[in-house]
FIPATI-187825 format. One record per residue (C-alpha): residue in one letter; x, y, z. Coordinates in nm, 2 decimals. Example, Ala and Ser with C-alpha at 12.3 -4.5 7.8 and 13.67 -1.06 7.14 Angstrom:
+------+--------+--------+--------+
: code :   east :  north :     up :
+------+--------+--------+--------+
:    A :   1.23 :  -0.45 :   0.78 :
:    S :   1.37 :  -0.11 :   0.71 :
+------+--------+--------+--------+
//
This chain:
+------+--------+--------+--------+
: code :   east :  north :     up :
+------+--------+--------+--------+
:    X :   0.95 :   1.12 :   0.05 :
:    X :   0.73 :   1.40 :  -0.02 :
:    X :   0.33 :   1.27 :  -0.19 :
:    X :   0.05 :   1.33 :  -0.29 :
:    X :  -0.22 :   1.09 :  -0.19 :
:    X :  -0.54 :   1.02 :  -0.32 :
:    X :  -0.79 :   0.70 :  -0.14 :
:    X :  -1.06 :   0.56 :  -0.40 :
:    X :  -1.30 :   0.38 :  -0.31 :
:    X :  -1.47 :   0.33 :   0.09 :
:    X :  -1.12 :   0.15 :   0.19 :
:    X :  -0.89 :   0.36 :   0.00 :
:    X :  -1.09 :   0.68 :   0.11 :
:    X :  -1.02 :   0.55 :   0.51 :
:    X :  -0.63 :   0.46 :   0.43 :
:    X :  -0.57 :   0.78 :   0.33 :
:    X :  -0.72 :   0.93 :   0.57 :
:    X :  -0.53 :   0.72 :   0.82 :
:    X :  -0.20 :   0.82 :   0.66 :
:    X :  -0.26 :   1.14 :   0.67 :
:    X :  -0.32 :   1.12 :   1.04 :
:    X :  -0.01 :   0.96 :   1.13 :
:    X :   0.20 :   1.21 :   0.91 :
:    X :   0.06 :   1.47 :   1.12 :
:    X :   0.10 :   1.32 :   1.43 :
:    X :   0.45 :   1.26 :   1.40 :
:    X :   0.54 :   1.56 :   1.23 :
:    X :   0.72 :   1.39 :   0.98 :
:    X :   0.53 :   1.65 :   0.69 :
:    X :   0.60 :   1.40 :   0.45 :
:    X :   0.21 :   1.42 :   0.29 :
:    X :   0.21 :   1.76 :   0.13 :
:    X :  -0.18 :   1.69 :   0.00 :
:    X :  -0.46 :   1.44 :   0.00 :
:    X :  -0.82 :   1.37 :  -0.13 :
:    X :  -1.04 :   1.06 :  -0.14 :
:    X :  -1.24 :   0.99 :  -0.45 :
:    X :  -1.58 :   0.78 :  -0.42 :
:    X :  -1.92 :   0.71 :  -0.63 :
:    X :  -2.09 :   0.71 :  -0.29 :
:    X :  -2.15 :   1.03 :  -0.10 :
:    X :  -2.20 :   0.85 :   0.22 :
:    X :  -1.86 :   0.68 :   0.22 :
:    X :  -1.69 :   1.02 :   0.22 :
:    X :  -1.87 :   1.23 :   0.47 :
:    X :  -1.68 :   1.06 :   0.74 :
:    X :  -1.35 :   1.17 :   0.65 :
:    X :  -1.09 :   1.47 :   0.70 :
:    X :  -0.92 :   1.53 :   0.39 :
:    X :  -1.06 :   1.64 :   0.10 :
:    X :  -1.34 :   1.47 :  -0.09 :
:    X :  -1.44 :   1.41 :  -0.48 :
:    X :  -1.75 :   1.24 :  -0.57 :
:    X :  -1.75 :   1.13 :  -0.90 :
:    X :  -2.09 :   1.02 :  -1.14 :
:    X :  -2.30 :   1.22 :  -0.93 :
:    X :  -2.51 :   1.30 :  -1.27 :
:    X :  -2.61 :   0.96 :  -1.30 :
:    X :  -2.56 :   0.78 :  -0.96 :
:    X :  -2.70 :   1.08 :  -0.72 :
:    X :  -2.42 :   0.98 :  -0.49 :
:    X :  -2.53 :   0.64 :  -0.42 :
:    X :  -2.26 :   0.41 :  -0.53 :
:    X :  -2.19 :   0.20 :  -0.82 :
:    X :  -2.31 :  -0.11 :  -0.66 :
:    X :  -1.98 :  -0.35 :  -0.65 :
:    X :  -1.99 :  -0.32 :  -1.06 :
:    X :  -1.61 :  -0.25 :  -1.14 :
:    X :  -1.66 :  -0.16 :  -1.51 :
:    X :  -1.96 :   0.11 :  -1.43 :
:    X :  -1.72 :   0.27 :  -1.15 :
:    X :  -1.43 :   0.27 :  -1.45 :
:    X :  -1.69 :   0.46 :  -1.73 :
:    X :  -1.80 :   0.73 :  -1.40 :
:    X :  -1.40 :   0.80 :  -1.39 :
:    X :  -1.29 :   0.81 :  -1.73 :
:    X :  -1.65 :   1.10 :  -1.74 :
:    X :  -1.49 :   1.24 :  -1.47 :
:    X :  -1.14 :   1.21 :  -1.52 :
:    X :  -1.04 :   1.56 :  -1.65 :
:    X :  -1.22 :   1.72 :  -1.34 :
:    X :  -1.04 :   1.44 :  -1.10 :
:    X :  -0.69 :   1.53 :  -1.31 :
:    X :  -0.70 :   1.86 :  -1.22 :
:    X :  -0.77 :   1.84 :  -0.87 :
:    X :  -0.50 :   1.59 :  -0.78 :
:    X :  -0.27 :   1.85 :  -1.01 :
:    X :  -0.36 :   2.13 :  -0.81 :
:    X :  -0.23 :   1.96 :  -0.50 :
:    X :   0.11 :   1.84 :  -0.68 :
:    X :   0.37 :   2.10 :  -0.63 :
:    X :   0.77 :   2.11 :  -0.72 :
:    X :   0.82 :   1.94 :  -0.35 :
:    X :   0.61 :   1.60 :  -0.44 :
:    X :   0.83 :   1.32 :  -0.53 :
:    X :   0.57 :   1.10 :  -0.60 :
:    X :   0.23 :   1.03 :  -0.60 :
:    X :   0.06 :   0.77 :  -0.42 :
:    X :  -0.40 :   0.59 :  -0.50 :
:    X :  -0.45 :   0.37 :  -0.18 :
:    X :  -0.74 :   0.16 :  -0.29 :
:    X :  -0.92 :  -0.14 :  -0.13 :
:    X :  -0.89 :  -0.39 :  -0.44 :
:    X :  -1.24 :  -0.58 :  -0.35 :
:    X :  -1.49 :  -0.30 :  -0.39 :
:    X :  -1.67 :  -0.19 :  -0.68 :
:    X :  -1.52 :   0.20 :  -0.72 :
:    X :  -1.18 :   0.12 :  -0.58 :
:    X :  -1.14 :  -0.22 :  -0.81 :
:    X :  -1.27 :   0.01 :  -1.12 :
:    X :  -1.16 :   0.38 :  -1.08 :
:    X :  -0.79 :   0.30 :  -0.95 :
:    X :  -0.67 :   0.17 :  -1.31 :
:    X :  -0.85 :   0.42 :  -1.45 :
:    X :  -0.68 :   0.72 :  -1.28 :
:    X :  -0.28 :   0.54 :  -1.26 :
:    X :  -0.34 :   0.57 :  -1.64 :
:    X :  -0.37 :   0.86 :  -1.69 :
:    X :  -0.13 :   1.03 :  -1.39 :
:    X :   0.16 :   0.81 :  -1.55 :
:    X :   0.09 :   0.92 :  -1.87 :
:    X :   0.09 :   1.27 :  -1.75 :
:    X :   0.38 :   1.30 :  -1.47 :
:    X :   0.72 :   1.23 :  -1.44 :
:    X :   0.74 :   1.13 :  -1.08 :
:    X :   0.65 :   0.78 :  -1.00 :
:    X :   0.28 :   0.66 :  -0.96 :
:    X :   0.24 :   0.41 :  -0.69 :
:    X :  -0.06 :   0.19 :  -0.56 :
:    X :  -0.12 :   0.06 :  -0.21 :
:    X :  -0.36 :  -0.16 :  -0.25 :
:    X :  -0.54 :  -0.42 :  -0.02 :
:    X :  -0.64 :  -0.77 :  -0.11 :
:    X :  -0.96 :  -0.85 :   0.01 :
:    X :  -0.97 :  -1.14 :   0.32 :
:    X :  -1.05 :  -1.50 :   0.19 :
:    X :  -1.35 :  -1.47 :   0.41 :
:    X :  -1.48 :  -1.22 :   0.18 :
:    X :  -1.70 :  -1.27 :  -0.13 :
:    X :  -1.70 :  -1.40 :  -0.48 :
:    X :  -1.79 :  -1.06 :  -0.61 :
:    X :  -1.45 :  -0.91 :  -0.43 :
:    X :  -1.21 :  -1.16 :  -0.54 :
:    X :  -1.33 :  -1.11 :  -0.92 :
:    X :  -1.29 :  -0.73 :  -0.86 :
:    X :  -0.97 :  -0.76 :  -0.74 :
:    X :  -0.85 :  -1.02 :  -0.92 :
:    X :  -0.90 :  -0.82 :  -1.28 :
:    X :  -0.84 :  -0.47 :  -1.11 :
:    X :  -0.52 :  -0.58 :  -1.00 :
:    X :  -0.35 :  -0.71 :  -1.36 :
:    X :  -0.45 :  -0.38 :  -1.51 :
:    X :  -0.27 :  -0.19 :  -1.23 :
:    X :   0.02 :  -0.39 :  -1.21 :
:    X :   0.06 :  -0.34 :  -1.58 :
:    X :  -0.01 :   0.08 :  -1.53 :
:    X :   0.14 :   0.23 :  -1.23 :
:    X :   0.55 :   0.22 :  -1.16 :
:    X :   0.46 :  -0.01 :  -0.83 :
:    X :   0.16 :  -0.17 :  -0.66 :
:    X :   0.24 :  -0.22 :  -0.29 :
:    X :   0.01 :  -0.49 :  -0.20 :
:    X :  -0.15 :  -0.55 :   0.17 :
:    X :  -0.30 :  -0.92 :   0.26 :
:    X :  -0.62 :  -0.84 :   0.44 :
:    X :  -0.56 :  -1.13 :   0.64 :
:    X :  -0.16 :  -1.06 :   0.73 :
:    X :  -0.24 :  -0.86 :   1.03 :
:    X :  -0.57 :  -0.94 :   1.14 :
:    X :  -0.56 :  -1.12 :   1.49 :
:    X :  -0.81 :  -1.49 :   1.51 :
:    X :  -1.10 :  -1.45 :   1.54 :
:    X :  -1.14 :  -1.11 :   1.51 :
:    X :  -1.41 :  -0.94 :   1.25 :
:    X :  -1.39 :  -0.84 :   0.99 :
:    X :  -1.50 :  -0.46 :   1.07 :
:    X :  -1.28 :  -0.43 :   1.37 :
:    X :  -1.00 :  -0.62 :   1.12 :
:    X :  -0.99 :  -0.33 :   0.87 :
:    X :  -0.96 :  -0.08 :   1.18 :
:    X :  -0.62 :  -0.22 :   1.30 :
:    X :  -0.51 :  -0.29 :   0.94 :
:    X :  -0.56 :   0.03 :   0.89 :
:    X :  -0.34 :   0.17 :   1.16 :
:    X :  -0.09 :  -0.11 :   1.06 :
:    X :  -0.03 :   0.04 :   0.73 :
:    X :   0.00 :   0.39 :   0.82 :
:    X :   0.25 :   0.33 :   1.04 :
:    X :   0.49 :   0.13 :   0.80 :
:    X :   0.39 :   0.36 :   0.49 :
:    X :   0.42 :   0.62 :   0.71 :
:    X :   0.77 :   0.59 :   0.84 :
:    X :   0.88 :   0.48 :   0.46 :
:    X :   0.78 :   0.82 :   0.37 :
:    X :   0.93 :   0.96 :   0.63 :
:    X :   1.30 :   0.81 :   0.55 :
:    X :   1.48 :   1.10 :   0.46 :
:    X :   1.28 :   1.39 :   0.56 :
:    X :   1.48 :   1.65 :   0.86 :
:    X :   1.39 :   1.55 :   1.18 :
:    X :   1.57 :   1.58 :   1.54 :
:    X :   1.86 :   1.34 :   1.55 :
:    X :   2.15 :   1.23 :   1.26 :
:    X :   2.09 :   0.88 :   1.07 :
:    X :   2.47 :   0.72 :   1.05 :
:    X :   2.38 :   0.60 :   0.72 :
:    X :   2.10 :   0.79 :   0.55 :
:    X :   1.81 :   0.65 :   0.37 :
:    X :   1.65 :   0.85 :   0.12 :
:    X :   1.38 :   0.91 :  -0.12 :
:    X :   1.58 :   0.78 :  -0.38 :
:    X :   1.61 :   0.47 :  -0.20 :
:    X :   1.27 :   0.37 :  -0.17 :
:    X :   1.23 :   0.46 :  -0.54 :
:    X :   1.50 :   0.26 :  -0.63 :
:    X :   1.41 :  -0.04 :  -0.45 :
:    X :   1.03 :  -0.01 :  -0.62 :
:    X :   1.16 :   0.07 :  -0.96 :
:    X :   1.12 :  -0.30 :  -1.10 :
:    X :   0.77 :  -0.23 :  -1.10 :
:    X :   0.52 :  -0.52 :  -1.07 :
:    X :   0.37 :  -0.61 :  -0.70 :
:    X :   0.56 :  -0.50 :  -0.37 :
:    X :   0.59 :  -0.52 :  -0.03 :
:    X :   0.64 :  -0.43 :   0.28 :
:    X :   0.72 :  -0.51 :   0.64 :
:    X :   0.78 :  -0.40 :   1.01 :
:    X :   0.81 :  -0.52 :   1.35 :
:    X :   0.95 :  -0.35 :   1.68 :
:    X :   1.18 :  -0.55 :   1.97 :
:    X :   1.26 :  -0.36 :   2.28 :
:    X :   1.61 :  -0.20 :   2.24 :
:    X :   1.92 :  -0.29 :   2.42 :
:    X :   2.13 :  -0.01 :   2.64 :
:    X :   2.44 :   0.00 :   2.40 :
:    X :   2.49 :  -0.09 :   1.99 :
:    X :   2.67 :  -0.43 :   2.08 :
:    X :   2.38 :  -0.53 :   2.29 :
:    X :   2.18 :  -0.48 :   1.93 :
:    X :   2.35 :  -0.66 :   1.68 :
:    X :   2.14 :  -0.96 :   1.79 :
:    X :   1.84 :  -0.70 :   1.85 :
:    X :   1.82 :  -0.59 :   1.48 :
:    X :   1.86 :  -0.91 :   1.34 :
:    X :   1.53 :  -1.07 :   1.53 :
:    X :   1.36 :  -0.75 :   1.42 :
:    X :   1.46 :  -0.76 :   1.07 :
:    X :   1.34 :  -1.19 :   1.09 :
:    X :   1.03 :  -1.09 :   1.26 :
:    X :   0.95 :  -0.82 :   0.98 :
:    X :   0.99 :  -1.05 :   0.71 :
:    X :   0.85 :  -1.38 :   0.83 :
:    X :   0.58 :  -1.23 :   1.03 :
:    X :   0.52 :  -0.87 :   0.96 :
:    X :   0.49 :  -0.89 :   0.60 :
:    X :   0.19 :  -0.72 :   0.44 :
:    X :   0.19 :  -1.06 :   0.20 :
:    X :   0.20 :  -1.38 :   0.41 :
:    X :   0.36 :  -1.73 :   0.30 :
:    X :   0.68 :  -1.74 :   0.08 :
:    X :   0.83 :  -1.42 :  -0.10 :
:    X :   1.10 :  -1.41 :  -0.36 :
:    X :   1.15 :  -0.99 :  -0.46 :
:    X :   1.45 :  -0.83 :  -0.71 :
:    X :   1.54 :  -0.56 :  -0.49 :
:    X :   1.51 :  -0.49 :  -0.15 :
:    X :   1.51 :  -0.18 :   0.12 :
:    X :   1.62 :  -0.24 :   0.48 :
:    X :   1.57 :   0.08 :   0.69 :
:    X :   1.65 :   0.00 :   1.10 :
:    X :   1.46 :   0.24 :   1.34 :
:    X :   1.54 :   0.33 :   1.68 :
:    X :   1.81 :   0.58 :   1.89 :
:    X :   2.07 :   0.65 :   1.69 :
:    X :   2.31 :   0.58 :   1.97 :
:    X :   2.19 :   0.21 :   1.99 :
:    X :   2.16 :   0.16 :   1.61 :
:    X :   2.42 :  -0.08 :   1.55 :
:    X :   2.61 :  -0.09 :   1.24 :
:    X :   2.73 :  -0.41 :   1.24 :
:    X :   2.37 :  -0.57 :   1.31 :
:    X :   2.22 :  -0.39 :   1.04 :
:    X :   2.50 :  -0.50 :   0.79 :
:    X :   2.44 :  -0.86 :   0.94 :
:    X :   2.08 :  -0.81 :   0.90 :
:    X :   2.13 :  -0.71 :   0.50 :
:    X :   2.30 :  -0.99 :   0.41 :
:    X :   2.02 :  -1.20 :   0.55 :
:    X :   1.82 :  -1.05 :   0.33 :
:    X :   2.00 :  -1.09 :   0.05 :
:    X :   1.99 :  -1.45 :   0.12 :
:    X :   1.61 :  -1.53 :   0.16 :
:    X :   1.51 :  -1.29 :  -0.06 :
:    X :   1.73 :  -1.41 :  -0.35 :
:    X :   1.85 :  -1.03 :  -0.48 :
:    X :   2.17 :  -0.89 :  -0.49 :
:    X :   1.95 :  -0.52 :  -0.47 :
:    X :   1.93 :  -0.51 :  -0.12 :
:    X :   1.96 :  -0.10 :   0.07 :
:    X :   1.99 :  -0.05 :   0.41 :
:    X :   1.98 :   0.22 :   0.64 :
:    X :   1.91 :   0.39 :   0.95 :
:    X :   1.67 :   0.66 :   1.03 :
:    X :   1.67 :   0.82 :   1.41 :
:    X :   1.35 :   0.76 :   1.60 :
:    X :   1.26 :   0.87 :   2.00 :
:    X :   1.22 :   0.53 :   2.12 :
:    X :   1.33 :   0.25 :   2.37 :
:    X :   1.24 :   0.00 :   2.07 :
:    X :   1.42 :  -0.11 :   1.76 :
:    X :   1.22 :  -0.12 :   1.45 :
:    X :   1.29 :  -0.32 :   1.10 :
:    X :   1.13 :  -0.20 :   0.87 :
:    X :   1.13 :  -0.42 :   0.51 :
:    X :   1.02 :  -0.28 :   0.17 :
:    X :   1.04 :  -0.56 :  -0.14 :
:    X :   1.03 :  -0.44 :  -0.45 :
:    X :   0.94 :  -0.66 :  -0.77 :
:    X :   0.82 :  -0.95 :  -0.64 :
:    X :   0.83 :  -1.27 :  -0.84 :
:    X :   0.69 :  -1.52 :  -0.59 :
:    X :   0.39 :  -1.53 :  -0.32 :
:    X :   0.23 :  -1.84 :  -0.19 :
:    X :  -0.06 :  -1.59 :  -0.10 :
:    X :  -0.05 :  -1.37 :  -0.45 :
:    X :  -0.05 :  -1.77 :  -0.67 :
:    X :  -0.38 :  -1.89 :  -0.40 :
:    X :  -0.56 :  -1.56 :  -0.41 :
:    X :  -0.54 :  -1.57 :  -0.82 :
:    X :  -0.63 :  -1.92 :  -0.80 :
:    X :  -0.96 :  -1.79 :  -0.55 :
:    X :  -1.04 :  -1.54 :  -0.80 :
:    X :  -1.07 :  -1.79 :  -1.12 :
:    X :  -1.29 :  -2.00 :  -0.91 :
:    X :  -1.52 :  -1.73 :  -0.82 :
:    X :  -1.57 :  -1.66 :  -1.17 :
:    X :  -1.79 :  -1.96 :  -1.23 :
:    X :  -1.95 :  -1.95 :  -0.87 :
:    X :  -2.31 :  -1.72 :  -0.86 :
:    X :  -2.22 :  -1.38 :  -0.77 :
:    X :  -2.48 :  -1.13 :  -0.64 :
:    X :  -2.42 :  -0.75 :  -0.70 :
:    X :  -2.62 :  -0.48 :  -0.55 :
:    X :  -2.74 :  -0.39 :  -0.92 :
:    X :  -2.80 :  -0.74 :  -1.01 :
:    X :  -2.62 :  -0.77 :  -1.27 :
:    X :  -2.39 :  -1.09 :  -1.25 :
:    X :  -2.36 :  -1.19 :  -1.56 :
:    X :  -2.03 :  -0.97 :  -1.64 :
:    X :  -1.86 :  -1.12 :  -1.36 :
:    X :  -1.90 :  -1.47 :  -1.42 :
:    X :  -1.59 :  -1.51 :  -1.69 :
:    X :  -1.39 :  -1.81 :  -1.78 :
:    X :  -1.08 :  -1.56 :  -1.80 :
:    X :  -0.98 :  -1.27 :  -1.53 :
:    X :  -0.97 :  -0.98 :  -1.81 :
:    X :  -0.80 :  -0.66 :  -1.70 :
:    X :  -1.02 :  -0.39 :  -1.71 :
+------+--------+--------+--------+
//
């Protein structure tokens, strides 16, 4: 699938850049374009891809301080100048665009909604969000952000792939070097969902395309996705059994949500050389899906990868249910009555009975 991306935010600014490096090392060519969009100049002199800093008339490039609703007036300020950057990057080729955001900070949490707005309102290919959930171990301040960024952008863009801060981050690990390796976690999986489809060396027995993935994430709301990687067998009958375990170990433990998931539809792509793909196994493997996810919507497919490993790789689209979507909303209502400190002191806006969209 051909994008456009565009990072907001410090975290979303680092994801995108991340993705972009994976597209290119792999060749896939599957990012035609990308910026990264932040009220804090520091945040985006680090990067490789393309920069916008937004309400440098009134913040001088220092930030908006973890307040959501000043990052969402700097964008709407800015929007037509933001607009036509992204549109200058969006050719006939782009099948979608794609705002990786980290959901806890102040310009991520704020601009994002902001932004899928107005690009759904403008374009007729599908506007999707990556965003990441800030770890429990994080503060009051982020779970409000996130908790009212993410009900205005669930409501706004055509999907909003969500990634649990805390799925893939090992014990006892911080949380600095965490968002490193979560990083690289979810370039690879977005990575190689982009890549379904696109020409590369070797012939997929059952193809998976763009339209796939945009099928499986057209019910809108919250989705997610999965992968994990089993060494390979030498023939396809030694990896029926092989692409089943992978396809388990994607969804119970590789899921970018943890706890209990219930989806509408589902996308099943099996990675791996095409002459040990079985067919069998990864028919086996969709009906289990269809069973613990509850839909009848579940695609599968293969797509050919140099490797002696055989990769699942599990996209859910509309999700219904998540133990760890209900406890972090649950987080986020108590952190509205708890003291929250902002860089700009100003608390009082945060502390809410409700969680208000922005």
């Amino acid at each position: 699938m051909k994008c456009v991306l565009a990072g907001i935010g410090q975290a979303g600014g680092k994801l995108a850049d991340a993705l972009v490096q994976f597209d290119h090392q792999h060749g896939y060519d599957s990012v035609q374009d990308a910026i990264a969009i932040n009220s804090a100049k520091t945040d985006l002199q680090s990067l490789a891809i393309d920069t916008v800093l937004i309400g440098q008339s009134h913040l001088k490039g220092h930030g908006v301080g973890g307040d959501n609703e000043r990052a969402a007036e700097l964008m709407e300020a800015d929007l037509a100048e933001v607009q036509e950057t992204i549109g200058n990057r969006i050719t006939s080729q782009a099948e979608s665009i794609i705002l990786t955001t980290g959901l806890g900070g102040g310009t991520g949490s704020g601009a994002t909604p902001v932004l899928a707005r107005r690009l759904t309102a403008i374009y007729d290919i599908p506007v999707y969000v990556l965003a990441v959930l800030p770890s429990t171990e994080e503060s009051n301040l982020a779970h409000v952000n996130a908790g009212r960024s993410l009900k205005t952008i669930t409501n706004t863009a055509d999907a909003t792939l969500l990634i649990d801060n805390d799925a893939w981050r090992s014990t006892g690990e911080s949380l600095s070097d965490g968002y490193e390796t979560i990083n690289q976690q979810i370039a690879k999986r977005i990575g190689l969902l982009l890549a379904a489809g696109e020409p590369i060396d070797g012939v997929a027995e059952s193809v998976v395309d763009s339209s796939e993935v945009i099928n499986t994430l057209q019910a809108g709301g919250m989705a997610a996705i999965g992968y994990n990687e089993v060494p390979a067998g030498e023939s396809t009958e030694d990896n029926i059994n092989t692409i089943t375990a992978a396809t388990r170990s994607a969804f119970f433990s590789g899921l970018s949500l943890t706890g209990d998931v219930a989806a509408e539809s589902a996308l099943l792509v099996i990675t791996g050389e095409p002459d040990r793909i079985s067919r069998k196994g990864v028919e086996k493997s969709r009906r289990w899906l269809e069973d613990e996810t509850g839909s009848m919507q579940v695609r599968g497919g293969d797509f050919p990868r140099e490797s002696d490993q055989i990769g699942a790789l599990v996209v859910l689209g509309g999700v219904q249910q998540s133990d760890r979507i209900e406890g972090f909303f649950e987080r986020a209502k108590e952190a509205t009555a708890a003291p929250i400190e902002t860089e700009n002191d100003d608390a009082k806006m945060f502390q809410n009975d409700e969680l208000d969209g922005l």
